[in-house]
C-alpha beads as a LAMMPS data file, in Angstrom:
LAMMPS data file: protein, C-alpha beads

385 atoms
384 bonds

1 atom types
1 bond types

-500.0 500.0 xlo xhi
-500.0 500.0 ylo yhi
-500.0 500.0 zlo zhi

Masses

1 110.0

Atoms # bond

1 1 1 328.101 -407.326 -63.564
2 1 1 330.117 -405.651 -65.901
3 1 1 330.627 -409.134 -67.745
4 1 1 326.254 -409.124 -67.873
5 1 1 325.993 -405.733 -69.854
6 1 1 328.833 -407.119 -72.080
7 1 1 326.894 -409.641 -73.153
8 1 1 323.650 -407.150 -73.075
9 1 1 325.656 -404.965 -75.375
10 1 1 326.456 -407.095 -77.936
11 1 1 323.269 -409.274 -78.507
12 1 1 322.078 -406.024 -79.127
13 1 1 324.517 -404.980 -81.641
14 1 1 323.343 -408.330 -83.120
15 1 1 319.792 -407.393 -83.496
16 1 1 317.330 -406.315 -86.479
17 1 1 316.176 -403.534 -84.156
18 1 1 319.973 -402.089 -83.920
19 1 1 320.441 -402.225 -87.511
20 1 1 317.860 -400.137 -88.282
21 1 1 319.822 -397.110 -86.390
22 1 1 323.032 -398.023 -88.211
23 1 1 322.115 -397.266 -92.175
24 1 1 319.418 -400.076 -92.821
25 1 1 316.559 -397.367 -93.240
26 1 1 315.736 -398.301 -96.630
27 1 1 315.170 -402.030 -95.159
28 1 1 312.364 -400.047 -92.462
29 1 1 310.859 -398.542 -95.768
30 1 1 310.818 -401.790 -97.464
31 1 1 309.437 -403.339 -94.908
32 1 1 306.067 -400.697 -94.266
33 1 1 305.626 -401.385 -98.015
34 1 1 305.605 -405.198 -97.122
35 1 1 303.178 -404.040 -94.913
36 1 1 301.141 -401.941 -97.143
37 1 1 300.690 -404.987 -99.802
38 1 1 299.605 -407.605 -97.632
39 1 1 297.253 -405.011 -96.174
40 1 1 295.940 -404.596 -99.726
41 1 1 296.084 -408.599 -100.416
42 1 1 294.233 -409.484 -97.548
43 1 1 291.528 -406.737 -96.699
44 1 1 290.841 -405.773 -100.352
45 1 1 291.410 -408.852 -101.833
46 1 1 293.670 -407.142 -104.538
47 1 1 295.213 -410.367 -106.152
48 1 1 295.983 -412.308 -102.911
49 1 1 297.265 -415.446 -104.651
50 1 1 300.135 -413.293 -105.988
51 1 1 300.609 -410.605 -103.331
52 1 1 300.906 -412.257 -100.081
53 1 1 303.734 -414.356 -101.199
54 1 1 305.345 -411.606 -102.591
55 1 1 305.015 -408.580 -99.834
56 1 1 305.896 -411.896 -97.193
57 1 1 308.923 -412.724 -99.151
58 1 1 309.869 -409.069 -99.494
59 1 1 309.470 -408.570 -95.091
60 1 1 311.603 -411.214 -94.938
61 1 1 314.210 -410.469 -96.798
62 1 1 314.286 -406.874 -95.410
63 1 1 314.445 -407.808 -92.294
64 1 1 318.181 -407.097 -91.196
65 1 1 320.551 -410.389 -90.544
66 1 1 317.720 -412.724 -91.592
67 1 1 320.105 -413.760 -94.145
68 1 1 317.274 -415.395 -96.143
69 1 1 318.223 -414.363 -99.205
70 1 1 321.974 -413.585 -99.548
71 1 1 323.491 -412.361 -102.971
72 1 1 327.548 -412.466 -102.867
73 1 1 328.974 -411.269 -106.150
74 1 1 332.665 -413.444 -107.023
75 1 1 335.264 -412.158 -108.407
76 1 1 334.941 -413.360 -112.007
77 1 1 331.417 -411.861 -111.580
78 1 1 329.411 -414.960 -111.337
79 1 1 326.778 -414.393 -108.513
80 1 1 325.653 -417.140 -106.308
81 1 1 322.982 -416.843 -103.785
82 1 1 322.666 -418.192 -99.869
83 1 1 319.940 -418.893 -97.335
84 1 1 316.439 -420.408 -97.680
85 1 1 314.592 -418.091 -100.607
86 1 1 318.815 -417.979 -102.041
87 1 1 318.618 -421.826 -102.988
88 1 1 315.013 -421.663 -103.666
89 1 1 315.943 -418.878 -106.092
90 1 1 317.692 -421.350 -108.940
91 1 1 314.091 -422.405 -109.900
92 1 1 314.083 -418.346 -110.570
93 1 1 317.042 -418.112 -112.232
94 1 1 317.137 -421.448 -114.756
95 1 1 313.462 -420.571 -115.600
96 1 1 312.292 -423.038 -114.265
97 1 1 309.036 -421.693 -111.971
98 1 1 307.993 -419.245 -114.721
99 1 1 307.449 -422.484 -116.829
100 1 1 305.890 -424.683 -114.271
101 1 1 303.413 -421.412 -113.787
102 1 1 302.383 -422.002 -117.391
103 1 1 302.474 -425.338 -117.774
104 1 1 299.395 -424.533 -114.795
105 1 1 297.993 -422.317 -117.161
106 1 1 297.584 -424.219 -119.776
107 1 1 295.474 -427.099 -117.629
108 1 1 293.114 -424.499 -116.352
109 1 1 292.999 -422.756 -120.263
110 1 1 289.988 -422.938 -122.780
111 1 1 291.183 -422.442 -126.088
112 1 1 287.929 -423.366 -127.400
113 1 1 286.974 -419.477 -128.200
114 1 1 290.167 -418.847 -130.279
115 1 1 289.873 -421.860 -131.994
116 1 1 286.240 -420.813 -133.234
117 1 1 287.377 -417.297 -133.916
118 1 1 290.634 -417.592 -135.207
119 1 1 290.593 -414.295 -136.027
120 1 1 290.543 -413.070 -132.659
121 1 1 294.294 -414.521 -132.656
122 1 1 295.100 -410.448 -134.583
123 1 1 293.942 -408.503 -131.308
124 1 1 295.735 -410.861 -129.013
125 1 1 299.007 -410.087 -131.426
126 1 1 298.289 -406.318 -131.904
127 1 1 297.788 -406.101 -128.195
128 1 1 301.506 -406.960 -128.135
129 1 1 302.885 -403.442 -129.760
130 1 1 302.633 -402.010 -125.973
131 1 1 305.775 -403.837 -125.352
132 1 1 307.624 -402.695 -128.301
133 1 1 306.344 -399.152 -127.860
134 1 1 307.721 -399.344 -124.132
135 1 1 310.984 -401.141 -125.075
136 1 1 311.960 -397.669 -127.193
137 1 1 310.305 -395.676 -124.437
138 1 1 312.968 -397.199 -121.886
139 1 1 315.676 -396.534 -124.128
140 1 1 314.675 -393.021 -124.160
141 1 1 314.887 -392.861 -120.668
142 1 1 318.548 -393.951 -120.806
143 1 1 318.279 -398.147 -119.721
144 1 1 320.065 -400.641 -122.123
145 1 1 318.637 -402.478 -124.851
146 1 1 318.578 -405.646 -122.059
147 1 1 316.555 -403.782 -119.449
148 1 1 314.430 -402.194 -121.862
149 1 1 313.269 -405.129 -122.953
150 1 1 312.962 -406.704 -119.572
151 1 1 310.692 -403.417 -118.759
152 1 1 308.756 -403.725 -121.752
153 1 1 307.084 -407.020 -121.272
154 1 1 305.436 -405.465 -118.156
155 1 1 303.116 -404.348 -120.936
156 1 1 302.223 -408.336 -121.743
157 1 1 300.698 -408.230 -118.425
158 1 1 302.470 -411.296 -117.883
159 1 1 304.115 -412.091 -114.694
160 1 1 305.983 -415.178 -115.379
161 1 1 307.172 -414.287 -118.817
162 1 1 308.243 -410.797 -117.205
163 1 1 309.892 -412.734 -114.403
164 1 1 311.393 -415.151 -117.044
165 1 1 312.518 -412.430 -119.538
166 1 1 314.424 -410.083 -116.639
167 1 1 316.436 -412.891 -114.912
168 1 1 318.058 -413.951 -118.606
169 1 1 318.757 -410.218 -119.691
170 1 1 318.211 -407.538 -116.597
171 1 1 318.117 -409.376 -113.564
172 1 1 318.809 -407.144 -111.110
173 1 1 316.092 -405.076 -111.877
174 1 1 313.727 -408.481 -111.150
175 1 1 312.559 -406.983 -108.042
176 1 1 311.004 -403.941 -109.178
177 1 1 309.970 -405.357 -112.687
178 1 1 307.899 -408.144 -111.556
179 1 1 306.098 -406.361 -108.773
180 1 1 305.184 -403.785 -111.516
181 1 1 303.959 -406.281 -113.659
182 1 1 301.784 -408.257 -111.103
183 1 1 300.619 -404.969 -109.819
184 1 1 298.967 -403.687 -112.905
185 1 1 297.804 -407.088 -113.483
186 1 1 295.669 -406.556 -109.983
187 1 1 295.024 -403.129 -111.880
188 1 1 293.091 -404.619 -114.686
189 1 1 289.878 -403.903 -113.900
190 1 1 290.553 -400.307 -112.258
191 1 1 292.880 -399.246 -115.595
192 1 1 291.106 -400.556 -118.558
193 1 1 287.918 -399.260 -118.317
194 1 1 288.448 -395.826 -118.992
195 1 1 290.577 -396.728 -121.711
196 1 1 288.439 -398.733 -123.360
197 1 1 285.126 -395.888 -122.971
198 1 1 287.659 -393.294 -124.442
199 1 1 288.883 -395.650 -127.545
200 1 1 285.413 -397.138 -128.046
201 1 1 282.118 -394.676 -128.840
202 1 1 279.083 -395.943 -126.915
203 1 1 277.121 -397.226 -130.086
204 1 1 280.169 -399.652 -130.713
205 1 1 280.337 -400.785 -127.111
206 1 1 276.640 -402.071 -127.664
207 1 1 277.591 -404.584 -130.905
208 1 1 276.288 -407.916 -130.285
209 1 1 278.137 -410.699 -131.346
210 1 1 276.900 -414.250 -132.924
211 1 1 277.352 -417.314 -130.885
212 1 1 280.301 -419.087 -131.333
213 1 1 280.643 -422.094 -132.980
214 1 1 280.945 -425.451 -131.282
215 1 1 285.075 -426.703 -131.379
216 1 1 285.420 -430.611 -131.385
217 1 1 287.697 -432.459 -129.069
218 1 1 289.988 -433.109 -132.254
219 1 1 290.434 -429.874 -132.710
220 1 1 291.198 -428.844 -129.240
221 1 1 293.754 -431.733 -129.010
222 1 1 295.547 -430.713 -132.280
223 1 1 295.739 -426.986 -131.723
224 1 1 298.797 -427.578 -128.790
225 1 1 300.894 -430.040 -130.904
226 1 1 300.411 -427.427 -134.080
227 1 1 301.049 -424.535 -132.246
228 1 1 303.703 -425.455 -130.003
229 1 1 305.213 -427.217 -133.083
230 1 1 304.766 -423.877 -135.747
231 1 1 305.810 -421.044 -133.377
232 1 1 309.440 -423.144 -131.989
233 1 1 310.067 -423.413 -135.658
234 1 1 309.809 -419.993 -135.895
235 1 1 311.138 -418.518 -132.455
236 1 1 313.015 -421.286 -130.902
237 1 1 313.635 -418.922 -127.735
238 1 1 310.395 -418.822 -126.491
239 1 1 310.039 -423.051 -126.495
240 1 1 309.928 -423.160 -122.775
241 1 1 306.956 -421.328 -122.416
242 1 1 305.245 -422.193 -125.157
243 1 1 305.744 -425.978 -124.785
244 1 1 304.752 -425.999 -121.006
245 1 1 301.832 -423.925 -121.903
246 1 1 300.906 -426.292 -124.506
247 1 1 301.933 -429.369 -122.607
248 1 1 299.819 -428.608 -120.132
249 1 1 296.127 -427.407 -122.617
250 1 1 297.258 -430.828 -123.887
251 1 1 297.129 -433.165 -120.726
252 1 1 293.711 -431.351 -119.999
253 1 1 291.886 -431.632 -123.305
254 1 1 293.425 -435.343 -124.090
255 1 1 290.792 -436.261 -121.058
256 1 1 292.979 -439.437 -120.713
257 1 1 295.282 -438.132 -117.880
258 1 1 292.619 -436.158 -114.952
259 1 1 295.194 -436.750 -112.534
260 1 1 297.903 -434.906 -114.149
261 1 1 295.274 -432.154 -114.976
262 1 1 294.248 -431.818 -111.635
263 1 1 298.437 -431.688 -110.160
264 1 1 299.298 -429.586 -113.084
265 1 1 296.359 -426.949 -112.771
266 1 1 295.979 -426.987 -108.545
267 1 1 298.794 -428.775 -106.613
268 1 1 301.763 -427.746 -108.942
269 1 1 300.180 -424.077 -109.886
270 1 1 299.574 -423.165 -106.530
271 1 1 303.015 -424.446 -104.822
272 1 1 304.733 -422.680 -107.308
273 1 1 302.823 -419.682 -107.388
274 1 1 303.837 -419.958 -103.433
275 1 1 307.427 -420.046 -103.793
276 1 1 308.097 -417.897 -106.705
277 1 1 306.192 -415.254 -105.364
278 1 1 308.664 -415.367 -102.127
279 1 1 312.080 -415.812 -104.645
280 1 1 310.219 -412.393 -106.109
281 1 1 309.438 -410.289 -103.444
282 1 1 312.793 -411.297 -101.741
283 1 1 314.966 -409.539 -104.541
284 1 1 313.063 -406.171 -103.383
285 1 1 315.894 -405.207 -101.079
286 1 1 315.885 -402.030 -100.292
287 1 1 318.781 -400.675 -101.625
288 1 1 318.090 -401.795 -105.153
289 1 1 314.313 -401.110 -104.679
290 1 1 314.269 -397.705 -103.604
291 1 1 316.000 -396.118 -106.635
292 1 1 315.039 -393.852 -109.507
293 1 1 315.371 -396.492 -111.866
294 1 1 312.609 -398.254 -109.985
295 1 1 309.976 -394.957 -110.293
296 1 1 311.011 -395.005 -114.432
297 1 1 310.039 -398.511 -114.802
298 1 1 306.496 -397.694 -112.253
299 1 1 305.407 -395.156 -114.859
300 1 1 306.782 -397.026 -117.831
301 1 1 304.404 -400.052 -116.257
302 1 1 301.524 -398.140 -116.552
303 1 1 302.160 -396.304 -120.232
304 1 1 303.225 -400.360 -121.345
305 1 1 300.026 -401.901 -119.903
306 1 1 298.074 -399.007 -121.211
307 1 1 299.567 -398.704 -124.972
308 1 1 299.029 -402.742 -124.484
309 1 1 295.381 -401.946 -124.111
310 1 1 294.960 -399.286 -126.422
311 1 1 296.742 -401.105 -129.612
312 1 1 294.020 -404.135 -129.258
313 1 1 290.739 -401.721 -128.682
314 1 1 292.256 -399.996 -132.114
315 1 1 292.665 -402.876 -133.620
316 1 1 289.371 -403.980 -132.841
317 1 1 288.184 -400.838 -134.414
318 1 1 289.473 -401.673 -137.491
319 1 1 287.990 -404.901 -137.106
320 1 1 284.706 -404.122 -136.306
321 1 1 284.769 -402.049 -139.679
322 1 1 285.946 -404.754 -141.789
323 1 1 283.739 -407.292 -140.707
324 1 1 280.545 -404.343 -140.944
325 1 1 279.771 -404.174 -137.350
326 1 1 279.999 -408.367 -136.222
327 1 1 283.132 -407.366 -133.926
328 1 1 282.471 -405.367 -131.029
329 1 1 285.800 -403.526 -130.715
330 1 1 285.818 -404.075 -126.596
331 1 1 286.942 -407.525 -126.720
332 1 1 290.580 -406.282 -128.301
333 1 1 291.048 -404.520 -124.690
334 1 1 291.176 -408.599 -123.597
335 1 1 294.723 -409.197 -125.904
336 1 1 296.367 -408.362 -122.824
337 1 1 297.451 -412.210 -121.437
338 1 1 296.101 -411.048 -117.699
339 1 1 293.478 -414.640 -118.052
340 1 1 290.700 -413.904 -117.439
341 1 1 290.495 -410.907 -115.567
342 1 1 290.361 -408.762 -119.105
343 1 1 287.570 -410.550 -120.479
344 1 1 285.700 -410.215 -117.436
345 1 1 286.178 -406.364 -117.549
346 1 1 285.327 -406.446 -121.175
347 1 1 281.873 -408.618 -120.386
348 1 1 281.209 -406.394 -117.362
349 1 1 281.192 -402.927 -119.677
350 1 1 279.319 -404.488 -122.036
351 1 1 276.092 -405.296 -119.969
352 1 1 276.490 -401.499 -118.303
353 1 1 275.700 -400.831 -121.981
354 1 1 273.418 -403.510 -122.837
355 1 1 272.582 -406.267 -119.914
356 1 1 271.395 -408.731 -122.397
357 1 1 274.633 -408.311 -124.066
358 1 1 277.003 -411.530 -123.551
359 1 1 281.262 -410.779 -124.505
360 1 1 283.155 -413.214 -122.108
361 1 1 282.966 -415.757 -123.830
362 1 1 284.230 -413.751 -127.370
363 1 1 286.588 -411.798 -124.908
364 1 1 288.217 -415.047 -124.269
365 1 1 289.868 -415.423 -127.703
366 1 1 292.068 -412.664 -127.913
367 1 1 292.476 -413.228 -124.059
368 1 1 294.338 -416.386 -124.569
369 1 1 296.122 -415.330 -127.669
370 1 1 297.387 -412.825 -125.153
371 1 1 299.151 -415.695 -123.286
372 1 1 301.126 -416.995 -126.578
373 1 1 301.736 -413.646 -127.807
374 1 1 303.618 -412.127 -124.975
375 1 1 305.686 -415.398 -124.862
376 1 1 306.403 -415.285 -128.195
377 1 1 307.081 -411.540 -127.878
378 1 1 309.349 -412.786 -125.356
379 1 1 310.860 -414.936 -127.615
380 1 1 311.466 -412.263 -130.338
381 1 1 313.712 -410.120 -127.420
382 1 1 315.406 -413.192 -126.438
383 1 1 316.239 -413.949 -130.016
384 1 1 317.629 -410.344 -130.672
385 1 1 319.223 -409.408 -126.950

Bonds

1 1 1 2
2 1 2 3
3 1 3 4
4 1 4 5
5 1 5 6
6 1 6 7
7 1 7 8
8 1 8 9
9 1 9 10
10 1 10 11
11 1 11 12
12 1 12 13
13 1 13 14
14 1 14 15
15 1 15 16
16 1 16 17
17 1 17 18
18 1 18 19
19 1 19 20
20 1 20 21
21 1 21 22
22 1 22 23
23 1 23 24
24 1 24 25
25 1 25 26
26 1 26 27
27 1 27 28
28 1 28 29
29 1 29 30
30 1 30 31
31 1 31 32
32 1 32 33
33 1 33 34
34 1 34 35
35 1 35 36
36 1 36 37
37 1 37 38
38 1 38 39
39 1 39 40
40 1 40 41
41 1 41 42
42 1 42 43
43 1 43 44
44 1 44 45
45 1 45 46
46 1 46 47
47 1 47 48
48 1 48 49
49 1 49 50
50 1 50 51
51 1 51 52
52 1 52 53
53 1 53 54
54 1 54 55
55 1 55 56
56 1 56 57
57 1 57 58
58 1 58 59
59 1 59 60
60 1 60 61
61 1 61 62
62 1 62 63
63 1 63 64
64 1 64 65
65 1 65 66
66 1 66 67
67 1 67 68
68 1 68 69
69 1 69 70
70 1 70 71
71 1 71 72
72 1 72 73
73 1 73 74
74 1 74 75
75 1 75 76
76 1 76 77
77 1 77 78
78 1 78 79
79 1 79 80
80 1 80 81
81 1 81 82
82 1 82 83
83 1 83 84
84 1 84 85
85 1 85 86
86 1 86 87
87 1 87 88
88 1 88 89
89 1 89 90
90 1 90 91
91 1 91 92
92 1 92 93
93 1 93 94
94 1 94 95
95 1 95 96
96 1 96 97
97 1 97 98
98 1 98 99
99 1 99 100
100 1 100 101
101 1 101 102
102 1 102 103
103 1 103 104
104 1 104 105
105 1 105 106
106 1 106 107
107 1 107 108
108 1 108 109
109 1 109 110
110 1 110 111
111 1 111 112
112 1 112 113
113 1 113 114
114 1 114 115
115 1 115 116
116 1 116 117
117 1 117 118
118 1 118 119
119 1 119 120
120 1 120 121
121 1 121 122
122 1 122 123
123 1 123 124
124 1 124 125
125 1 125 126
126 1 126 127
127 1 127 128
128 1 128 129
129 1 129 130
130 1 130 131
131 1 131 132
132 1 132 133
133 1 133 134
134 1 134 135
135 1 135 136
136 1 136 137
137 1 137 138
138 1 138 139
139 1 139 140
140 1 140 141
141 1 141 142
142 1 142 143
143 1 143 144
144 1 144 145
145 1 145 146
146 1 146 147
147 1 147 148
148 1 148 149
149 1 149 150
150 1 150 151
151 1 151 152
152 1 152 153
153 1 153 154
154 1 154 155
155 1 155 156
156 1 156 157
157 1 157 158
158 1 158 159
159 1 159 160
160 1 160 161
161 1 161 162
162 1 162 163
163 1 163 164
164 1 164 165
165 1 165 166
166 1 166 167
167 1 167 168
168 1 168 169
169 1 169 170
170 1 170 171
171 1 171 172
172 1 172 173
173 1 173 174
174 1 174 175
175 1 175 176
176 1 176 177
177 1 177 178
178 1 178 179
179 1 179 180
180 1 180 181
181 1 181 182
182 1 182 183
183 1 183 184
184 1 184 185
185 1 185 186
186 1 186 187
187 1 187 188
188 1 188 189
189 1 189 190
190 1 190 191
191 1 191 192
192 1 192 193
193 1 193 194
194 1 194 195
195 1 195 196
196 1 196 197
197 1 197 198
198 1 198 199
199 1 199 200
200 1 200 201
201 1 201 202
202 1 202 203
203 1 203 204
204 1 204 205
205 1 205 206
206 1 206 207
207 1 207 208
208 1 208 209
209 1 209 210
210 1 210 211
211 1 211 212
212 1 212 213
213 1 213 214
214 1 214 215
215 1 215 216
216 1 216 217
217 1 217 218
218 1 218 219
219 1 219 220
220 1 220 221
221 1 221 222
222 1 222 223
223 1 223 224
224 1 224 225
225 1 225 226
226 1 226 227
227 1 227 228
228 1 228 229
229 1 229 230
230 1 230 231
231 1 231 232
232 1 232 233
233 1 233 234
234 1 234 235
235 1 235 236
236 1 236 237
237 1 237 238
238 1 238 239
239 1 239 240
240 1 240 241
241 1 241 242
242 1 242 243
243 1 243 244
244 1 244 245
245 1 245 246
246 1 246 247
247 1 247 248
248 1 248 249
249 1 249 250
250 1 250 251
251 1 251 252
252 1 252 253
253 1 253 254
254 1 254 255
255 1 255 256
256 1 256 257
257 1 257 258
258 1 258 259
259 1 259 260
260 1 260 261
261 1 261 262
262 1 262 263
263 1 263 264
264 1 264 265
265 1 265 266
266 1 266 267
267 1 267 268
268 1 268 269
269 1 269 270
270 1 270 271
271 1 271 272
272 1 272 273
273 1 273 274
274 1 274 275
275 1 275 276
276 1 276 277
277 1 277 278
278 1 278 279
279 1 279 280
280 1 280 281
281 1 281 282
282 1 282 283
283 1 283 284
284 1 284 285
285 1 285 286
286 1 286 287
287 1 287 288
288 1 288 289
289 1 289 290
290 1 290 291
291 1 291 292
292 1 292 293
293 1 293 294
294 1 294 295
295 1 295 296
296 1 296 297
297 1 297 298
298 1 298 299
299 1 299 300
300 1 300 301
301 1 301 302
302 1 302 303
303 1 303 304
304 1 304 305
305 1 305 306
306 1 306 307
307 1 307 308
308 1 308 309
309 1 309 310
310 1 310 311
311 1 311 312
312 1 312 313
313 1 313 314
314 1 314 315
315 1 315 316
316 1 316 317
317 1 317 318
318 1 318 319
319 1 319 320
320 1 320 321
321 1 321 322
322 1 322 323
323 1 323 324
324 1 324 325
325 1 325 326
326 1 326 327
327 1 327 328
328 1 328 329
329 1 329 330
330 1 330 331
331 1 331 332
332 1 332 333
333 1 333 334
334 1 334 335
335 1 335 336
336 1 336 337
337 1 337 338
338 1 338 339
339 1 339 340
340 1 340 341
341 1 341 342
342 1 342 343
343 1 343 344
344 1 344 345
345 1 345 346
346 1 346 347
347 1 347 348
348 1 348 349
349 1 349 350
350 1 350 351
351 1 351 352
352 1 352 353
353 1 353 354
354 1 354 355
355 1 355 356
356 1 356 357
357 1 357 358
358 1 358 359
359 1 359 360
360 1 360 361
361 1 361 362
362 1 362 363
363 1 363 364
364 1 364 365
365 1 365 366
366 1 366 367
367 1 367 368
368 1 368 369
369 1 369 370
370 1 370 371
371 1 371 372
372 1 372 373
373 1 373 374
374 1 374 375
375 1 375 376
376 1 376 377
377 1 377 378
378 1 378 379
379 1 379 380
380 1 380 381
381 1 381 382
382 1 382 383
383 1 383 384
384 1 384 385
């Protein structure tokens, strides 16, 4: 009998349920935040592509002796990583997801509307200064040059590029960085907004714009090649991004290749989305998680994403009054890269002003211009750090 509770005794000692008494309470906390997030994905719909991968991968690697996701630190201080999400976390940490992600993007992208308004190409770059004005923010609040920068491309509203940026320069901070960063992507439409009604008066919010022009197929076909070709010239860094990005707007507007469109912008996008969300939410262990350094770079999220969206409604200020009133400064709110969520805000308060009043499809410009200007913002703090 004795032999019985023995063995009673130490399966328990074994279990996820013991460890929780014997100083794994920051897993229990990580683990009701799990919770909390797939709550929010699934009953409020709050970016459920993103967030159930994430909060599933983050439960599982909380749960104690799992072993899912096992970080072991060598001696010449090399780290190499064990269990499932462990070896599915080298497409993590040689970039390689964050690129497949874009290379999706750019078969489901339209660069049509940037290509007509070229000009719209400014508010997708002066969008960009949130990430600067964050990167000296962090500094202030004592991180290094490599984790400020990491921090400040939370205000590209980019999660691959953010995810892409902090496993070359900061990665242990990946966990809390890139949840930030999705987060206040799901936050678009609940943060911008305000911003933009306190940045733009009400008679500006009104402008009508013309129609854009129609873009041929040559163009559309020749704007990847130039573009990936001019900016790796420039910024070599950022030539992963950029080139699946490209690679991918190319496949789709070629119209020779509809089954690499279709893998590129469904299968591929989706499977990845899939397991890079669970490589993500599994570096949110607990005891790197719940940390001061974790509420900095919450609050820094929120002033990058919102300097992000003031610096392109300015812009588009300035715009508006150079071109005499054909810009309505709203769509500069859209130079964040969170496609298309910020050109649907920007359409939906324009018609609260004026429901005969069209902007997606103007939004859309600086939208995508978003998408190569936080990867070549990238680019410039790879380059430098």
């Amino acid at each position: 009998m004795g032999k019985i509770w023995e063995i009673i005794g130490d399966f328990a000692q074994h279990s996820g349920i013991y460890a929780f008494f014997t100083g794994h309470w920051q897993n229990a906390i990580m683990i009701a935040v799990a919770i909390v997030l797939l709550c929010l994905a699934i009953f409020k719909k709050v970016e459920p592509y993103l967030l159930i991968p994430i909060s599933f991968g983050m439960l599982l690697a909380n749960l104690p002796f799992g072993d899912v996701f096992v970080k072991t630190t060598l001696e010449d201080g090399t780290e190499e990583y064990e269990g499932l999400l462990g070896i599915l976390y080298f497409g993590v940490k040689h970039e390689i997801y964050p690129c497949l992600i874009f290379l999706g993007i750019g078969a489901t992208t339209d660069f049509g509307p940037l290509i007509a308004n070229p000009k719209s190409m400014l508010l997708g770059a002066a969008a960009q200064i949130g990430i600067f004005i964050t990167f000296l923010g962090a500094l202030l609040l004592g991180f290094n040059y490599f984790e400020a920068s990491s921090i400040g491309i939370i205000g590209g509203a980019d999660g691959p590029t953010a995810i892409l940026v902090t496993t070359k320069l900061a990665s242990h901070l990946l966990g809390p960085i890139s949840i930030a960063a999705y987060s206040y992507m799901a936050l678009v439409p609940v943060i911008q907004p305000p911003l933009i009604k306190l940045c733009v008066p009400k008679k500006l919010r009104a402008i009508k714009m013309n129609q854009l022009r129609q873009v041929s197929k040559t163009e559309k076909i020749l704007f990847p090649i130039i573009v990936t070709t001019v900016v790796v010239l420039l910024i070599p860094s950022c030539a992963p991004l950029i080139g699946m990005l490209m690679l991918g707007n190319l496949i789709k507007e070629s119209g020779v290749v509809p089954n690499l469109v279709h893998a590129a912008g469904t299968t591929i996008l989706y499977m990845i989305t899939i397991i890079l969300g669970l490589c993500v939410g599994a570096t949110a262990n607990g005891t790197v998680f719940l940390s001061l350094d974790t509420l900095k770079i919450i609050v820094l999220g929120v002033v990058a994403f919102s300097c992000a969206t003031i610096s392109g409604l300015l812009f588009g200020r300035i715009m508006c009054k150079a071109t005499r009133g054909q810009i309505n400064p709203m769509i500069g709110a859209a130079g964040v890269s969170a496609v298309p969520m910020a050109a649907r805000v920007v359409q939906q308060v324009g018609q609260k002003e004026d429901p005969s009043n069209f902007l997606l499809m103007h939004a859309m410009g600086p939208n995508v211009a978003g998408v190569i200007g936080s990867a070549i913002a990238a680019g410039i703090l790879l380059t430098l750090f």
